[in-house]
Structure formats: structure tokens, C-alpha cells
C-alpha positions in Angstrom: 12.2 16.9 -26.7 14.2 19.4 -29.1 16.8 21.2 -25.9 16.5 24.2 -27.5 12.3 23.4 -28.2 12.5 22.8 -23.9 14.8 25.9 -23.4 11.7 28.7 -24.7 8.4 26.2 -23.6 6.6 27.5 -20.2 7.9 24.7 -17.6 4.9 22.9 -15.7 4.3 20.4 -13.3 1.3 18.0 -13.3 0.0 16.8 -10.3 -2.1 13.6 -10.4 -5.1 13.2 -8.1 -5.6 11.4 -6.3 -2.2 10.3 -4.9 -0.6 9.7 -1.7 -2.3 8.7 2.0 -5.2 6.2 1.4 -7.6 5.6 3.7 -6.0 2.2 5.1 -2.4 4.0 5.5 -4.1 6.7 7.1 -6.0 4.1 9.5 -2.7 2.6 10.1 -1.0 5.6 10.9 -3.6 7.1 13.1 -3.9 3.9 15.2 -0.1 4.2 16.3 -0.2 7.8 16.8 -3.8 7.3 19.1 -2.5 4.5 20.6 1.0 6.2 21.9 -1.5 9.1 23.6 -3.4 6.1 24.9 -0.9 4.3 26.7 2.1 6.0 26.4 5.5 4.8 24.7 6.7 2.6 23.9 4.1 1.2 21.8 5.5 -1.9 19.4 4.6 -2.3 16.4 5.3 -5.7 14.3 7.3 -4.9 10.6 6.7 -1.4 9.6 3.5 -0.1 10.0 3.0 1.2 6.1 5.7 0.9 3.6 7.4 4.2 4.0 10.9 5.6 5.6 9.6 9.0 6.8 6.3 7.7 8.0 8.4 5.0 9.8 10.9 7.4 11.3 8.6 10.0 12.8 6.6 7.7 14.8 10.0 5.9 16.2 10.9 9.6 17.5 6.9 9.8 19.0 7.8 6.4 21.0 6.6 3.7 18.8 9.3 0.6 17.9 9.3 -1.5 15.2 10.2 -5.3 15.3 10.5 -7.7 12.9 8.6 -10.8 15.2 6.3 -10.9 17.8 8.9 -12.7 19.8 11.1 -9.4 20.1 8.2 -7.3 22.4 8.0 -8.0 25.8 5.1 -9.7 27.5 2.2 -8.2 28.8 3.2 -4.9 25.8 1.1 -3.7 23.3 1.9 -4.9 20.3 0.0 -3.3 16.7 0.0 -5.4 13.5 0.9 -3.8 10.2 -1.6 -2.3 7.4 -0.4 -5.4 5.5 -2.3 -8.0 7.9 -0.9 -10.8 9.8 -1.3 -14.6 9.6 -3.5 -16.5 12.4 -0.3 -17.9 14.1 0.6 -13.9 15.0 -2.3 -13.7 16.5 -1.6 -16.7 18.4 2.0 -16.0 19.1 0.8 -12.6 20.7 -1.7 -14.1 23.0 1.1 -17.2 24.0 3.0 -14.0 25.4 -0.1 -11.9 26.9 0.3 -9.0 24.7 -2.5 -6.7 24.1 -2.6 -6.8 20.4 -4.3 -3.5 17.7 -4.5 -5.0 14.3 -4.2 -2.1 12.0 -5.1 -4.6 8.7 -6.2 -2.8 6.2 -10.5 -3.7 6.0 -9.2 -4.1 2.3 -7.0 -6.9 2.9 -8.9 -8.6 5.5 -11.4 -9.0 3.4 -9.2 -11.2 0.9 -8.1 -12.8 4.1 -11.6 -13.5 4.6 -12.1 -14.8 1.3 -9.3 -17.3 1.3 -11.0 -18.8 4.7 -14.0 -19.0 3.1 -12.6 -20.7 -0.5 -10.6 -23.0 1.7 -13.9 -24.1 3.8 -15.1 -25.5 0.5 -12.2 -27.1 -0.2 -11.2 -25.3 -3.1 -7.6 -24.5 -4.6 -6.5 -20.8 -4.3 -4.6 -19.2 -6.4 -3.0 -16.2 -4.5 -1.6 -14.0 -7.3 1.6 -11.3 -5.7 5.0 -10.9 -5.1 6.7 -13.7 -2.8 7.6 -12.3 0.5 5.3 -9.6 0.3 4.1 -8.8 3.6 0.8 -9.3 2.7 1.3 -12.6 0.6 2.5 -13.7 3.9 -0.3 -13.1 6.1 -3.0 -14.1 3.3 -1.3 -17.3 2.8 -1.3 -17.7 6.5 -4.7 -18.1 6.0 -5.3 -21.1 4.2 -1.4 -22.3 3.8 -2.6 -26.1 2.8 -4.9 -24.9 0.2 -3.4 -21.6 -1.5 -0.9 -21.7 -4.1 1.5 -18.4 -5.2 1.4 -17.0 -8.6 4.2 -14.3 -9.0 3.5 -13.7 -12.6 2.0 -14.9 -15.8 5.1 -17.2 -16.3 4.1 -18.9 -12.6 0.8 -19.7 -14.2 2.3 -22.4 -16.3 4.1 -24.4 -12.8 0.9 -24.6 -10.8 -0.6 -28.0 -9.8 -4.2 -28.3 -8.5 -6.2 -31.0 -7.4 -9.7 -30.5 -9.5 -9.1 -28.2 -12.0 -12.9 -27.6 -11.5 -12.3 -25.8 -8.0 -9.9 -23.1 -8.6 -10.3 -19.9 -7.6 -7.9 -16.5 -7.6 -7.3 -13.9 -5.5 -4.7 -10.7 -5.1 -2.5 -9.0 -3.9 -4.2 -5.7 -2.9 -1.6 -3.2 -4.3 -0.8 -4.7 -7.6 -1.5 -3.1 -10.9 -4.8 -4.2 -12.3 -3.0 -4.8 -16.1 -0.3 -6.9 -14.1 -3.0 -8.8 -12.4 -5.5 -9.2 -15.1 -2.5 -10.7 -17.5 -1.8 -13.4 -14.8 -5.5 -14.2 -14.5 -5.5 -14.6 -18.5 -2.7 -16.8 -18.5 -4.2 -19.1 -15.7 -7.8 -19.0 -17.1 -6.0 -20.7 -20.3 -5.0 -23.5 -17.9 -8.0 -23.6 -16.0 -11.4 -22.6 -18.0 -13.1 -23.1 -14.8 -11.1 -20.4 -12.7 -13.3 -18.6 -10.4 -12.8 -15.4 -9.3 -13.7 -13.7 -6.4 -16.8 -12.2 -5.8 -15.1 -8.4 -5.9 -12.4 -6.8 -7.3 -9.4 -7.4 -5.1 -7.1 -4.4 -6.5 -7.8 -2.0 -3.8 -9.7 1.1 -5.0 -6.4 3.4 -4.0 -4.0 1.0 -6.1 -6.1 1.6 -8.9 -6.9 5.4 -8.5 -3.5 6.5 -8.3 -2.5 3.7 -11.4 -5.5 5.5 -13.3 -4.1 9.1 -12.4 -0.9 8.4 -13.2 -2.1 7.3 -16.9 -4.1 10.2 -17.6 -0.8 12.4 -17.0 1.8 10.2 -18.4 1.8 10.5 -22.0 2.3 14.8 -21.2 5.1 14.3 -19.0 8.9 14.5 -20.2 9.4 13.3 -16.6 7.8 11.8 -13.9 8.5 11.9 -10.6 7.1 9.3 -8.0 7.6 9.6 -4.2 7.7 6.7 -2.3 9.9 4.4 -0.7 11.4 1.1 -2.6 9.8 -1.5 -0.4 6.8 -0.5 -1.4 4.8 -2.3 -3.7 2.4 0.1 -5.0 4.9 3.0 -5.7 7.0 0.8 -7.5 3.6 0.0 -10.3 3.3 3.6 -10.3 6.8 4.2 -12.1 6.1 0.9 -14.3 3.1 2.4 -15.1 4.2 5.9 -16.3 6.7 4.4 -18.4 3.9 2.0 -19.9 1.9 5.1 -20.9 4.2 7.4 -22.5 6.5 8.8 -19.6 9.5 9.9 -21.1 11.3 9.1 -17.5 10.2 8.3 -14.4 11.7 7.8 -11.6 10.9 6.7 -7.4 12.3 9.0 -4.8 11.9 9.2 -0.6 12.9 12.6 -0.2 13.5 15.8 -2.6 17.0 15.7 -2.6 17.0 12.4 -4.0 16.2 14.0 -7.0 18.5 14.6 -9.9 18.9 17.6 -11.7 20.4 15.4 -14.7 16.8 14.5 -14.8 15.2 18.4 -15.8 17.5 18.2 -19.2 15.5 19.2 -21.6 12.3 18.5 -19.9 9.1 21.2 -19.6 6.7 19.1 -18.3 7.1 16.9 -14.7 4.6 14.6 -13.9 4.4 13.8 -9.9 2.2 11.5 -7.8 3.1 9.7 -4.7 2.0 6.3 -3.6 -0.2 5.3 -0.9 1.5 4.7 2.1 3.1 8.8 1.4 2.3 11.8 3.5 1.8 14.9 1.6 4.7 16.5 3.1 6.4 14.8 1.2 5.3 15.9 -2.2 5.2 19.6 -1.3 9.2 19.1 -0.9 9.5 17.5 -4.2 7.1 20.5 -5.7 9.5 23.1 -4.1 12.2 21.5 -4.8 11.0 21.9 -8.9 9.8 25.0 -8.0 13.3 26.2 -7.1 14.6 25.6 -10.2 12.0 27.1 -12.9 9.0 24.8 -12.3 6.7 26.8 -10.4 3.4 26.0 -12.7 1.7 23.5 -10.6 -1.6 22.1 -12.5 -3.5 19.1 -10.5 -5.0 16.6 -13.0 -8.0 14.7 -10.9 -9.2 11.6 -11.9 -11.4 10.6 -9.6 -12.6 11.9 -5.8 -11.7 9.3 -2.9 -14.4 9.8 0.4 -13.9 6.8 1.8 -13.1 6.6 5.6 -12.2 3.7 7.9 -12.6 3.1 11.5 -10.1 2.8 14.3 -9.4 -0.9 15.1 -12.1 -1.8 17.5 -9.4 -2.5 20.7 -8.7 1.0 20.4 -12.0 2.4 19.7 -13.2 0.3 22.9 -10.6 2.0 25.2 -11.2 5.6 24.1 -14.6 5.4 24.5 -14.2 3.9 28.0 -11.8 6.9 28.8 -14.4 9.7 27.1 -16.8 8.0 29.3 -14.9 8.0 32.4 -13.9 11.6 31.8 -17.6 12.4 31.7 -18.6 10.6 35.2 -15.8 12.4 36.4 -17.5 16.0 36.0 -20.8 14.8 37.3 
């Protein structure tokens, strides 16, 4: 845009909807924080619970510490597995050292964990499409690590090697962009005409919400800002996607004053979102931060409504309900 065009046009900022917390994260988040009342600290917790620095930092003040193995707790701790699932051999490395273990997996994930058990039973070859050394590539692998292959990419498709090409099957990384996903599946389906695919949708419904949001304000925004952290996957597509659709910048930030104000020349329209794993805390200190200088016209652009709620991991849930229920014989 014209400087002097940006200089007399009303400054705005367009908030997509939905963005930020999604109901996994929140799961995830909720289980530490329940299970530090619970117990009391420390609580462990293996890798970070969600992908994000302040989320990560405010529960190691509450008591909670983060290890990279299960090998690092002590035994007979508690010990919480990430949002991004685990493989079967955490599970049995936890119980070789007696630790009570929460899995906080996302239902979302487990369910492509699931999946890959089930295509493996029949003997089929998986193709897991993500980013290697993803967390959750990890544990899905884990899964089925003698039938499942890795396809980073539509140029992976091209290096794979299966046993029948008529028992192939894909699945995904859950926080992948659906256009990133679908142009791998294209390029394997060319290989393999018989590539099954799973019997749902595998991009979680929050991946794609916030992708879908983030289109719909794109093409308006001289700028957008994304809050997030770098390690995660999700808020990482949501910058690739604004540029994709029109963005004339976009750019991923932890905190407000990682922002630029290089990045407001000539700009009278902001785009901002968050991604997933982001508490809205953080976005209201980007949105001041605007605010401050000129961009006080906040409009929220909703794309969709999100309702969905999960429940506590069930080793949790089992405990509080045996403490509500020994609070209760207590009055009697």
C-alpha cells in the first residue's frame, strides 16, 4: 500500500475466530494444573506438555517439571505424557520404574494411534504423512514401527517402498495443513492407485478452523500477526497460510514485544490469530500492544463456532472422584 494512501486510511485489526486454546491443549493444560492440586508438586511431565513457551513456563513456577525421558523422573513419581501422545515403549518404560502415569494425548491423536494398530493388524503398509521428529510422528510411529513408513512431503512420496502396492493406506499428522496434506496424498495416490485412506479426516478440526480463519482474513491484511511459539507445528502453517492467501506480511511471535514496529510501515490493516496450543493472554498483549500505537479498531472475523469439550484423563478423573466421594462420607 500507497504510505501516504496508509498515512489518512482508519487503522484496524482483524481478529480471526476461532484461534488459540483448542480443546486438546486445553485438556492438556488442565490435567497438569488438576493434577499439581491433586498431589502436590512436583508433578513431571514428559517433553512439554503443548508446544508453547509461556504455557510451559507458568506451570514450571506452579510445581510441574519438564523432562525430556521417562528415565529422568524418579520412581514411584507421577509422571504426565504430552498432548502429542507417546509410543507403547513409554508406557512400558514408566511402569519398569513404578510411576503413576496421566496420559494427556490428545483423543484426536489417539485415535490415529488407534488407527495405525488397527491397519497394522491387517497387515497393511502405512503411510504416516508429517514432519520427522515431530513429537507426534514419534509416538504414532511407535505404534506400528515395522509397518509404517514416513512421508515428509510430496517429494517423499516418490522414495517409498511397499510390499503390495494393493494394501497401502495413509494417515497424518494431526496439525498439518489440509492443502499440505492433501498435495502429499495426491502425489502418493499417483504411485499407489489403490491408497486407502482412513476412515476420517485426520487434520484435527482445530488445525483446520484456525487455517480456514486465517484464509478468510488474509487477502485484507497488510500484515499478519501470528502468536505462537516456533516449535510448534500448527502456528508455523498458520503464517504459510496467510502468505498463501494474500497476506502482505506475516509473521510468528511469543510475546508482544517480539513485535516490530518496522512491520506497521505503511500498513492499515493487521491480521492476528494465534495457534492452538496459545492462551488468550497472549493475544490481548499483542492487541494492546497495536492498540498503543494507532490500532485500536479491533473487528473479530468468525468462521466457524468450536463446542467441543474433552474429558480429564481417566487416572485423574478416578482420583477426584474418589476424593469428592471421601469428602462427602466425611460430613455424614
Amino acid at each position: 500500500m500507497d504510505p501516504m494512501t496508509a498515512a489518512t486510511s482508519p487503522r484496524r485489526v482483524l481478529l480471526a475466530a476461532p484461534r488459540g486454546y483448542c480443546a486438546g491443549v486445553d485438556r492438556a493444560v488442565i490435567t497438569v494444573e488438576k493434577a499439581l492440586e491433586q498431589y502436590g508438586a512436583p508433578v513431571y511431565v514428559r517433553k512439554q506438555i503443548v508446544h508453547n513457551k509461556y504455557v510451559v513456563q507458568t506451570l514450571e513456577k506452579k510445581g510441574a517439571i519438564f523432562v525430556d525421558e521417562t528415565d529422568e523422573v524418579p520412581e514411584n513419581a507421577i509422571v504426565i505424557f504430552s498432548a502429542h501422545g507417546v509410543a507403547p515403549v513409554v508406557h512400558e518404560e514408566a511402569a519398569q520404574r513404578s510411576l503413576a502415569s496421566i496420559d494427556a494425548t490428545c483423543p484426536l491423536v489417539t485415535k490415529v494411534h488407534k488407527e495405525a494398530v488397527r491397519y497394522s493388524k491387517d497387515d497393511y503398509d502405512i503411510l504416516l504423512i508429517g514432519h520427522d521428529g515431530h513429537e507426534e510422528v514419534v509416538g504414532t510411529m511407535g505404534e506400528a514401527p515395522d509397518h509404517m513408513h514416513l512421508v515428509d512431503g510430496p517429494a517423499d512420496a516418490a522414495k517409498v517402498k511397499v510390499r503390495d502396492e494393493s494394501k497401502v493406506v495413509w494417515l497424518s499428522q494431526t496439525t498439518l495443513s489440509v492443502d499440505e496434506t492433501m498435495e502429499t496424498v495426491d502425489a502418493l495416490k499417483e504411485r499407489f492407485p489403490n491408497l486407502l485412506s482412513p476412515p476420517s479426516d485426520d487434520i484435527c478440526y482445530a488445525t483446520q478452523n484456525r487455517q480456514v480463519a486465517v484464509k478468510q482474513i488474509a487477502a485484507d491484511a497488510d500484515l499478519l500477526i501470528v502468536v505462537g511459539s516456533r516449535n510448534s507445528s500448527n502456528s508455523i502453517r498458520l503464517v504459510e497460510v496467510a502468505l498463501q492467501s494474500g497476506a502482505g506480511a506475516s509473521y510468528l511471535v511469543d510475546f508482544a514485544e517480539e513485535c516490530d514496529e518496522a512491520w506497521l510501515d505503511g500498513v492499515t490493516t493487521v491480521g492476528v490469530t494465534s495457534g492452538a496450543s496459545v492462551p488468550e493472554i497472549l493475544v490481548d498483549g499483542v492487541l494492546d500492544w497495536l492498540a498503543e500505537r494507532g490500532y485500536a479498531d479491533v473487528q473479530v472475523v468468525t468462521s466457524a463456532e468450536e463446542s467441543i469439550q474433552f474429558s480429564l484423563p481417566k487416572e485423574l478423573r478416578r482420583d477426584l472422584r474418589a476424593e469428592a466421594a471421601a469428602g462427602e462420607s466425611a460430613k455424614r
